[in-house]
TISESE-920366 format. One record per residue (C-alpha): residue in one letter; x, z, y. Coordinates in Angstrom, 1 decimal. Layout:
N
{kenu A {X Z Y}}
...
***
This chain:
401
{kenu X {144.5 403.4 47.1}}
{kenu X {146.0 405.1 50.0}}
{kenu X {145.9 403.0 53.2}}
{kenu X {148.7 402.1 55.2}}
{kenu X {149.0 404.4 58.4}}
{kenu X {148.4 402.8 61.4}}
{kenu X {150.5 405.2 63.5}}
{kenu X {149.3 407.6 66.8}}
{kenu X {149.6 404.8 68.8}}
{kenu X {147.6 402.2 67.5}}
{kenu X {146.0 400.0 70.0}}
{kenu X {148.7 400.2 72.6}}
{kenu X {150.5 397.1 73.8}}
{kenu X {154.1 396.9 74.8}}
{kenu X {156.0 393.8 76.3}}
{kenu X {159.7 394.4 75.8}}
{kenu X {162.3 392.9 78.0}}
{kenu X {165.0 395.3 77.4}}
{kenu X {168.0 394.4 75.3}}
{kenu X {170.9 396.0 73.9}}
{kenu X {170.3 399.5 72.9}}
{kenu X {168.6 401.7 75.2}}
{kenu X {165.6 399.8 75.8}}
{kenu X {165.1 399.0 72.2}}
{kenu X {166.0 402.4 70.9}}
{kenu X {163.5 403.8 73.0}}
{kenu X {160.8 401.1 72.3}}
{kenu X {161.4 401.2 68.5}}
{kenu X {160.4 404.7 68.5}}
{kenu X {157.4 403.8 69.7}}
{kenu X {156.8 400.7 67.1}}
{kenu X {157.6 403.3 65.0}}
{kenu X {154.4 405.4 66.2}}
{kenu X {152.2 402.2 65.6}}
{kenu X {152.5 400.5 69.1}}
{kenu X {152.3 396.7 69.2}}
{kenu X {155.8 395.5 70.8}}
{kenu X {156.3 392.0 71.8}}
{kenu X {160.1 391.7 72.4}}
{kenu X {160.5 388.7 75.2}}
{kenu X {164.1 387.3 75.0}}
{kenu X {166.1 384.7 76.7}}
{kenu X {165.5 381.1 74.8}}
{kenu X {169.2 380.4 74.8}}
{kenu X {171.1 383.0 73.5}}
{kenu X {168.4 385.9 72.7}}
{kenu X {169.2 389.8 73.3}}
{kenu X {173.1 390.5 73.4}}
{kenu X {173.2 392.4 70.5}}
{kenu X {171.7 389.2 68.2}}
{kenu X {176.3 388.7 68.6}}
{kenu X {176.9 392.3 67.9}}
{kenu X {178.1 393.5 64.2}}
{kenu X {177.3 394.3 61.5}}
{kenu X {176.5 391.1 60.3}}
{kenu X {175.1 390.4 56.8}}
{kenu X {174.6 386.3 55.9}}
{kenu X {174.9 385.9 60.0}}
{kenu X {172.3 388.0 60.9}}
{kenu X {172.7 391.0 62.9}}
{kenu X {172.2 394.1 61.4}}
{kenu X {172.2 396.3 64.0}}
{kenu X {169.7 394.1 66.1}}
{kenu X {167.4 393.7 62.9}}
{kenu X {167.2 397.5 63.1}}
{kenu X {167.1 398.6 66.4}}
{kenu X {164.5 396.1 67.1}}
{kenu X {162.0 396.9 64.2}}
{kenu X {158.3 396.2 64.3}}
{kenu X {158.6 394.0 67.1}}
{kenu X {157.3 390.1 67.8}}
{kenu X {159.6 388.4 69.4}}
{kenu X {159.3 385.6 71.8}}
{kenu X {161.5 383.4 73.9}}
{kenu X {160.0 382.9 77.1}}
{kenu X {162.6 381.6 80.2}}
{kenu X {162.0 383.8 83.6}}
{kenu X {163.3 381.7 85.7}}
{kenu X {161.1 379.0 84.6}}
{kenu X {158.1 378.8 86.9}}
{kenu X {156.0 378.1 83.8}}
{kenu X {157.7 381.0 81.8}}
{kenu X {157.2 383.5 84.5}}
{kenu X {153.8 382.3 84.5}}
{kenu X {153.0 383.1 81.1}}
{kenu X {155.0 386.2 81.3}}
{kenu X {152.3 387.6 83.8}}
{kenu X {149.4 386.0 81.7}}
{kenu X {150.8 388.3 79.1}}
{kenu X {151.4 391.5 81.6}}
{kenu X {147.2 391.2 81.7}}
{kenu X {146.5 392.2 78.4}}
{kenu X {149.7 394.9 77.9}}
{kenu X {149.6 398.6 78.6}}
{kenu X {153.2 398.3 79.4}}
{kenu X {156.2 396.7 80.5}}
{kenu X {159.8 397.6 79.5}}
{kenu X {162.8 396.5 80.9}}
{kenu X {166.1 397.4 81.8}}
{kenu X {167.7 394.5 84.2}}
{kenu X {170.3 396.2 86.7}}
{kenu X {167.8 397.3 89.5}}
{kenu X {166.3 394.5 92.1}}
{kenu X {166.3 392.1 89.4}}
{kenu X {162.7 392.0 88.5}}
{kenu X {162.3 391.4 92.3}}
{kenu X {164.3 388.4 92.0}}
{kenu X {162.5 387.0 89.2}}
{kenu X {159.2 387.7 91.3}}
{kenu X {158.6 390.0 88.6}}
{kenu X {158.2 393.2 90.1}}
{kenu X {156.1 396.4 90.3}}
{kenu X {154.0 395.3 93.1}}
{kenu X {153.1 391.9 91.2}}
{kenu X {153.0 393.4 88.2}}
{kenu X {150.1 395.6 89.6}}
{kenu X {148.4 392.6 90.9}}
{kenu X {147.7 391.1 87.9}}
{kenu X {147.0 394.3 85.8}}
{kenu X {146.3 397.3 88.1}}
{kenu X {146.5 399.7 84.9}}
{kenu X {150.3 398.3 83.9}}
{kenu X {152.5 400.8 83.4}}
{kenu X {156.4 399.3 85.0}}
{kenu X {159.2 401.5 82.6}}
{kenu X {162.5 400.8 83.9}}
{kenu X {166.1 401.9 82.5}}
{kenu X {169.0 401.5 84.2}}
{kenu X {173.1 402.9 84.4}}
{kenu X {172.5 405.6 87.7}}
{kenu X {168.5 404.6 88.7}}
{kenu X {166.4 402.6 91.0}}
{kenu X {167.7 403.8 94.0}}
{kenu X {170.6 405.8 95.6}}
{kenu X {174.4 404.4 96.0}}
{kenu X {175.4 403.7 93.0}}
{kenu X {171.9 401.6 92.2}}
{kenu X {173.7 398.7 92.2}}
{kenu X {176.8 399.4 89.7}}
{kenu X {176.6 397.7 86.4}}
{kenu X {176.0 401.0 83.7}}
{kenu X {176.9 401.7 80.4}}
{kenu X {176.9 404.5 77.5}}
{kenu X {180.8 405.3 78.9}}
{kenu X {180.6 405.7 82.3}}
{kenu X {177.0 407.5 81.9}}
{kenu X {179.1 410.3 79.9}}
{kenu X {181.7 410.4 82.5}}
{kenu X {179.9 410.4 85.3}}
{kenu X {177.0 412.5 83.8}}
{kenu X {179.5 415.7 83.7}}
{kenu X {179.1 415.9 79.3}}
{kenu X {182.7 414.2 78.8}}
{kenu X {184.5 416.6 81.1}}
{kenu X {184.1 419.3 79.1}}
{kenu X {184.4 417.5 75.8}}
{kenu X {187.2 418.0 73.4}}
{kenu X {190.3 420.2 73.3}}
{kenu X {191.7 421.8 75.7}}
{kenu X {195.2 420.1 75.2}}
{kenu X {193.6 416.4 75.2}}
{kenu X {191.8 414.4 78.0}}
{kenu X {188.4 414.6 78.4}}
{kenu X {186.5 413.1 75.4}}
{kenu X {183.4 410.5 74.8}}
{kenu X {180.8 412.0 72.4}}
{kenu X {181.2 409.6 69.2}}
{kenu X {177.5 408.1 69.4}}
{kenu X {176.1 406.4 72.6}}
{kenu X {174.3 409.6 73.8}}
{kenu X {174.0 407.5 77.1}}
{kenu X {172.1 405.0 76.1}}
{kenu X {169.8 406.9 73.0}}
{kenu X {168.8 409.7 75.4}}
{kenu X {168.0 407.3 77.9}}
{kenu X {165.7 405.3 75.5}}
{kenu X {164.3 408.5 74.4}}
{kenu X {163.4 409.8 77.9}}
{kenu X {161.9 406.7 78.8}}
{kenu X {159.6 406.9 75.4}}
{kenu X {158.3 410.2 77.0}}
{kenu X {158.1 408.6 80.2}}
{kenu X {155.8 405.8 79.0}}
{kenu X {153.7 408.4 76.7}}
{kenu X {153.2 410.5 80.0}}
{kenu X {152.3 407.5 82.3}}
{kenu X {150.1 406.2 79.3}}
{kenu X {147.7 409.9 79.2}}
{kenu X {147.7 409.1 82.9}}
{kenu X {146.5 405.5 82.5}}
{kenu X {143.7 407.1 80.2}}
{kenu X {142.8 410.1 82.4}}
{kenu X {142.8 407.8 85.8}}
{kenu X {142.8 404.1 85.1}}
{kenu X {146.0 404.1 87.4}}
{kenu X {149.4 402.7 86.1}}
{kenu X {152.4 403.6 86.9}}
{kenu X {156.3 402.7 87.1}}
{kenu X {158.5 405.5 85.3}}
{kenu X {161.8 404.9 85.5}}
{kenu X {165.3 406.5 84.0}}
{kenu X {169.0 406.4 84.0}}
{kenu X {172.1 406.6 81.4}}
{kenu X {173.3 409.0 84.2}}
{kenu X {170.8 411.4 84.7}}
{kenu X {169.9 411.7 80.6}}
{kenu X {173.3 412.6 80.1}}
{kenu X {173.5 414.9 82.8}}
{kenu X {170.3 416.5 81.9}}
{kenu X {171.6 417.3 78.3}}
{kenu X {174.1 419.6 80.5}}
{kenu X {171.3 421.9 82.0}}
{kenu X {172.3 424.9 80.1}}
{kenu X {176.0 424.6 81.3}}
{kenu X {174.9 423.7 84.6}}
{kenu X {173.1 426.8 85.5}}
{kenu X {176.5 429.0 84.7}}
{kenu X {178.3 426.3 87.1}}
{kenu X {175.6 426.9 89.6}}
{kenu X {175.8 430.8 89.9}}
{kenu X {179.9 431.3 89.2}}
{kenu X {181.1 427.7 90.7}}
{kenu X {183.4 427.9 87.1}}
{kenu X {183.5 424.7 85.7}}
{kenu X {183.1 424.8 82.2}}
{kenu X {186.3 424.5 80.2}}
{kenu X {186.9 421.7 77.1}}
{kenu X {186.9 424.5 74.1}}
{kenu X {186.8 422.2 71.2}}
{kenu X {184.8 422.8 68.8}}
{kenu X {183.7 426.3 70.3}}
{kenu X {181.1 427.6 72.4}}
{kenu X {181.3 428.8 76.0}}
{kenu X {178.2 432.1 75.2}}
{kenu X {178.7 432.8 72.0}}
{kenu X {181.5 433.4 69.1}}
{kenu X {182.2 433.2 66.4}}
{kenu X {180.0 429.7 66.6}}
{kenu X {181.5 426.2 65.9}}
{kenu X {183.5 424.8 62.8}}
{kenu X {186.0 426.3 60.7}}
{kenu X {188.2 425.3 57.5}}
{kenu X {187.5 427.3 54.9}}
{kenu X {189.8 425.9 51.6}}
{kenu X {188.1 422.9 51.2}}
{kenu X {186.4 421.5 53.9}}
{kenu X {185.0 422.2 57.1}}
{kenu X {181.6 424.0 57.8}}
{kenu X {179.5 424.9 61.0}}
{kenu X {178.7 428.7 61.6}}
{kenu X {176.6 430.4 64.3}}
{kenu X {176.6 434.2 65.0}}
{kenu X {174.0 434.3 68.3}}
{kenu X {172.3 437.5 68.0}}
{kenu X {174.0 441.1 68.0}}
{kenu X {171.8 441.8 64.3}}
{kenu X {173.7 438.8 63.2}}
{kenu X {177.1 440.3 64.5}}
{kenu X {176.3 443.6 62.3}}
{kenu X {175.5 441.6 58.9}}
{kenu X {178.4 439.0 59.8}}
{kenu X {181.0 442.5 59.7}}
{kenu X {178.7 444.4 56.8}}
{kenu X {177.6 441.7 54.8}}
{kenu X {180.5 438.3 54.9}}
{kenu X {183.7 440.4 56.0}}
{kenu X {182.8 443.6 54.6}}
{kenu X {184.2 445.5 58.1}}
{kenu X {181.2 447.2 59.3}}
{kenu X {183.8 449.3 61.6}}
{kenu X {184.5 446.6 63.9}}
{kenu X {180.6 446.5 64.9}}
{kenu X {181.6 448.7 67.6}}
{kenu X {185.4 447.8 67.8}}
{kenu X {186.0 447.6 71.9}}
{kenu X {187.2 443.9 71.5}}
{kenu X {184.3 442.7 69.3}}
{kenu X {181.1 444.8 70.9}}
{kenu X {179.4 442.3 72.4}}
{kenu X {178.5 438.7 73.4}}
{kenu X {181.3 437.9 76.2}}
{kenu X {183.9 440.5 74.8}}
{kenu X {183.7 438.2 71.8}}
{kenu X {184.1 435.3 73.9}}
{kenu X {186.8 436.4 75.7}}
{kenu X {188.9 437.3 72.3}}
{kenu X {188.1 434.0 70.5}}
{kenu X {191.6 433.8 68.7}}
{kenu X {191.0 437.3 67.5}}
{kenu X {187.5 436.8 66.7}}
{kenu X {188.3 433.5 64.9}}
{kenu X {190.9 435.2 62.7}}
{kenu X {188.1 437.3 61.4}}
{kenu X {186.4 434.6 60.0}}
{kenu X {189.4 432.4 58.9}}
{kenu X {190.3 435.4 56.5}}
{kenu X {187.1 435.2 55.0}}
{kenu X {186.6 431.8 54.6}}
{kenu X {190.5 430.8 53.2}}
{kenu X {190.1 432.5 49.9}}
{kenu X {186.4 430.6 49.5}}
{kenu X {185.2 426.7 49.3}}
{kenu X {182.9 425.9 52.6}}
{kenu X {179.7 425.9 50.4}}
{kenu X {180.2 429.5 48.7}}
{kenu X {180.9 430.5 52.2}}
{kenu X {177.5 428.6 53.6}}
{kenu X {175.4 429.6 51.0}}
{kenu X {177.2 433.2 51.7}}
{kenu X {175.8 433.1 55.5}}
{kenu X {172.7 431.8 54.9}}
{kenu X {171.7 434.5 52.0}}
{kenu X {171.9 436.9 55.0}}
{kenu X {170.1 434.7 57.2}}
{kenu X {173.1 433.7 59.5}}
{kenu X {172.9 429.8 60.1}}
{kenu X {175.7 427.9 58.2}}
{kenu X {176.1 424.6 57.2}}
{kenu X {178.6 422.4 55.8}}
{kenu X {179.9 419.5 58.2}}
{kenu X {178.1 416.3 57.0}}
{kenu X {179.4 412.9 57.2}}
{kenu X {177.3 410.0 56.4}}
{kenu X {177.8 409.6 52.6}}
{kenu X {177.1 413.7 52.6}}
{kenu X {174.0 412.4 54.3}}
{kenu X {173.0 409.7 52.2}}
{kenu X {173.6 412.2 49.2}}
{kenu X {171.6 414.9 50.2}}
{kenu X {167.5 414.4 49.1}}
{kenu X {166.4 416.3 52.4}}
{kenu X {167.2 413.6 54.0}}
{kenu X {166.0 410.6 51.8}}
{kenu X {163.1 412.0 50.1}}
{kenu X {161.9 415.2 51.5}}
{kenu X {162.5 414.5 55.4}}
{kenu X {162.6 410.7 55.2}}
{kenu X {165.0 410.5 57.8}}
{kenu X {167.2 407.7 55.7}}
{kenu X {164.8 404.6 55.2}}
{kenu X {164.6 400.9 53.8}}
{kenu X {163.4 398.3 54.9}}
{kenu X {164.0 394.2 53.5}}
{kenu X {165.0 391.6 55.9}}
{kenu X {164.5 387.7 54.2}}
{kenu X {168.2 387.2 55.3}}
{kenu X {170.3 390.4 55.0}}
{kenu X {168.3 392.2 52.1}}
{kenu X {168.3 395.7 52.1}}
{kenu X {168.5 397.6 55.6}}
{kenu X {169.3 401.6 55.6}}
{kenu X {168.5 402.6 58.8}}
{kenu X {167.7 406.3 60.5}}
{kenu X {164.7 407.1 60.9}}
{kenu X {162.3 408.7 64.1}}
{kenu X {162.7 411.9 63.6}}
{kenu X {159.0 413.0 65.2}}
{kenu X {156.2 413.5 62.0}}
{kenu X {152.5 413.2 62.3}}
{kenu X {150.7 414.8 59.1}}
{kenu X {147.1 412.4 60.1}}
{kenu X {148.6 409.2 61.9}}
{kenu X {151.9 408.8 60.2}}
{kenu X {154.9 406.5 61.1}}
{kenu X {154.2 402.7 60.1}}
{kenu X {156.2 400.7 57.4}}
{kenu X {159.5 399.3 58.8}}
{kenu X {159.7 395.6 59.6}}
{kenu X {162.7 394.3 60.7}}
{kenu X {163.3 392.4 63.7}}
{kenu X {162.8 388.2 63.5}}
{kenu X {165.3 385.0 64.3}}
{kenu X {164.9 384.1 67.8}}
{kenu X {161.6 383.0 68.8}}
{kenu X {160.1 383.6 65.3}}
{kenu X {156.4 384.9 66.9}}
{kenu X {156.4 382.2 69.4}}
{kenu X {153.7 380.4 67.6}}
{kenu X {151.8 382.9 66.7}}
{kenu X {151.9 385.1 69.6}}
{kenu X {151.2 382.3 72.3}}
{kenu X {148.8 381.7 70.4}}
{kenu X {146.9 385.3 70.3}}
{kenu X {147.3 386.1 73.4}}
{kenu X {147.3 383.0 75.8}}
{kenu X {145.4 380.3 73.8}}
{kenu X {147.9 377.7 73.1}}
{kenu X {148.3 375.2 69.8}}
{kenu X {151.0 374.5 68.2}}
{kenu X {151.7 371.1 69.9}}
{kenu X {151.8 373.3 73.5}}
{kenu X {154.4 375.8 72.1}}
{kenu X {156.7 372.8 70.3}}
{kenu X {156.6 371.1 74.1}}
{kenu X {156.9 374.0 75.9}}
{kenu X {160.5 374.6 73.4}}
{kenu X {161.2 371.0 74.3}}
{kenu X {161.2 371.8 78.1}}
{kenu X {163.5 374.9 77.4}}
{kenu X {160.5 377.0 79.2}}
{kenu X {160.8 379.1 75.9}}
***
């Protein structure tokens, strides 16, 4: 019988006081990767998103997910006892997330500097809307403004619309992402050195980052990039189009892919060198003309002839997906394992997306789902600082947890 994989990193501690979504979406990843999270919440009302839909039997669904694989605690910060068995804990952790609006782990007497007093090795990993210092430090943050502010939503959308919010919370999920590699970086540097660190991130500054490639065109032309739709600022034909159906995505990037695109889809191996088709920009520059090309094609055909059509010439095509396409498709629940299950005692059965990194030796652990409130209080008070049960029920009675 196989064994169950204990994941890459097995063996490394993480004490979560994020809530929400970045912070957990980031930390999950690393659950995910076999990391031991214990998820500290607030005793009264737990992390925000315990409220947040959808629920199944009251439970949160989208809290049972994004907080998979975790222990969760209640432990009150403000409590002089709670803080003290917060740091108790911060001795035995590799890390410590979080993702207060900045200066508030000072105010709890929780910050880097203390931190390092009691655990010289901890690694501090902070999130927060525009970073730990600078003007804005201060301003409350969230996925919206992060796309606004982070330059994305500017050039989002059509050109005849307001600028447009990317539908998922790229704010937040890159954020949590970066702050993953972050910790993984500080964590080879713990190993190499026996030195921690504090790594810290911003909604802003992920979102701007994810820009870079527009940026660089800003930076030499000063042209702002305009909203284009669906299209592509280098590079056309490349975006979606309606073919008699439905929708599908095509790219044509590379000049060979230009050629078979007019010998081998349109059959018009005379505009190869046409004077309004002959290269990248020229392209660009004629969109509508270069769009009707491929909307004659792809009228008279349903949008999988004309994928399967682009991709038998290697030209990358696919149809536009939503999530019952998804769900559908077994390269993405068997093969790819990117839809998964997992049972929650409440809800039942939880579909959730999966980390999308693979390890062929370590693998990704099983999914657990995230407990009620102060489930692991017992047991993890227990573990790590020693107490009974009859300590734990009074310290509940005294609302320290």
């Amino acid at each position: 019988m196989q064994e169950k994989p204990m994941g890459a990193l097995h063996g490394i501690k993480i004490l979560d006081l994020t809530c929400v979504l970045s912070g957990p979406f980031g930390t999950s990843w690393l659950s995910d990767m076999g990391a031991e999270i214990i998820k500290v919440e607030n005793p009264v009302a737990g992390d925000a998103t315990r409220a947040g839909g959808p629920f199944v039997n009251g439970c949160s669904n989208y809290f049972a997910t994004v907080n998979r694989n975790k222990r969760n605690v209640t432990i009150n910060l403000k409590d002089p006892k709670g803080k003290e068995m917060l740091l108790e804990l911060v001795k035995q952790v590799d890390v410590v997330a979080e993702n207060f609006k900045p200066g508030t782990m000072d105010k709890l007497g929780l910050g880097y500097e203390v931190l390092r007093s009691v655990n010289e090795k901890i690694i501090l990993a902070s999130i927060s809307g525009y970073g730990q210092n600078g003007p804005y430090a201060s301003r409350p943050g969230y996925d919206v403004v992060a796309q606004a502010m982070g330059g994305i939503m500017s050039y989002t959308g059509f050109p005849e619309n307001p600028p447009t919010k990317c539908g998922p919370s790229i704010g937040d999920i890159t954020a949590g992402m970066n702050l993953a590699i972050g910790i993984l970086a500080a964590l080879v540097r713990q190993k190499m050195t026996g030195k921690g660190e504090w790594v810290e991130v911003s909604l802003v500054d992920s979102v701007l980052a994810l820009t870079t490639q527009d940026y660089i065109d800003y930076g030499h032309t000063k042209n702002l990039p305009p909203r284009i739709g669906n299209g592509y600022s280098l590079w056309c034909p490349y975006g979606t189009y309606m073919a008699a159906d439905r929708a599908f995505a095509i790219g044509v990037g590379m000049e060979r892919q230009w050629a078979t695109f007019c010998t081998d889809i349109i059959h018009k191996p005379e505009l190869i060198d046409d004077p309004r088709f002959c290269d990248p920009i020229t392209r660009v520059q004629n969109r509508a003309e270069t769009d009707a090309l491929v909307y004659e094609w792809c009228g008279r055909i349903t949008a999988e002839e004309a994928v399967d059509q682009l991709n038998a010439v290697g030209i990358p095509g696919a149809l536009v997906y939503n999530y019952a396409d998804i769900e559908a498709d077994e390269n993405f629940t068997v093969h790819r394992q990117m839809i998964k299950h997992m049972q929650h005692p409440v809800i039942g059965d939880i579909a959730y997306i999966n980390t999308p990194i693979r390890f062929r030796e370590s693998g990704l652990v099983e999914p657990r789902p995230a407990g009620a409130l102060g489930q692991f209080n017992e047991e993890v008070f227990g573990e790590y600082l020693g107490m009974s049960a009859e300590e734990v029920a009074q310290l509940k009675k005294n609302g320290t947890i």
